[in-house]
N, C-alpha and C positions, 0 to 999 in steps of 0.2 A: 535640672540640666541633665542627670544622668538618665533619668526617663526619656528623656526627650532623644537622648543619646541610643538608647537600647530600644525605642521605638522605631526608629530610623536604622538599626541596625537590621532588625529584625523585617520590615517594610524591606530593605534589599536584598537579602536572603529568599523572601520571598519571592520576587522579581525574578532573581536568578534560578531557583524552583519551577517556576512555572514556563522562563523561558527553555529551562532544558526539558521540559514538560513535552512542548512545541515541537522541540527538535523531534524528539522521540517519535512521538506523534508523526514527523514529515519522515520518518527514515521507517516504519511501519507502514504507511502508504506505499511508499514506494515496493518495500520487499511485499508487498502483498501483490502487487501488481506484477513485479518480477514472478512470482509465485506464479499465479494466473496464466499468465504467455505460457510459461513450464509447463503448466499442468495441461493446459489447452494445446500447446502442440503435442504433447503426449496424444493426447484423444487425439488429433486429427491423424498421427500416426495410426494410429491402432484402425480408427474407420477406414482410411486408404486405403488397407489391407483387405477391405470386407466388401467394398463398394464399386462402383462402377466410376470414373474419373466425371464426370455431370454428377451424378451425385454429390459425391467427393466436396465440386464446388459449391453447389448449393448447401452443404450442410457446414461449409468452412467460412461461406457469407453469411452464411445466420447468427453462428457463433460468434464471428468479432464482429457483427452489427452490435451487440447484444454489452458489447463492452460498457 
């Protein structure tokens, strides 16, 4: 019985591990993607500075095609 007990213990523990696993996992994605936008408007800052506005666009539709 007490096996049975600490099997079962341990079987939820683990559950709970790998659900916070998950989460972490889904809030990684996200700031990564956060990230991305950031760093990508950065760049498109910096080219708008350099290029002619046609350019500008073509090279701002490439970039979030590309997402």
């Amino acid at each position: 019985m007490l096996l049975k007990d600490a099997a079962k213990s341990v079987e939820t523990q683990a559950r709970m591990l790998v659900g916070r696993f998950l989460e972490e996992d889904d809030k990684l994605t996200a700031l990564k993607a956060r990230l991305r936008e950031e760093i990508l408007q950065e760049v498109l800052d910096v080219i708008n500075a350099y290029v002619d506005p046609a350019t500008y666009q073509k090279i701002k539709r490439q970039l979030t095609r590309t997402r």
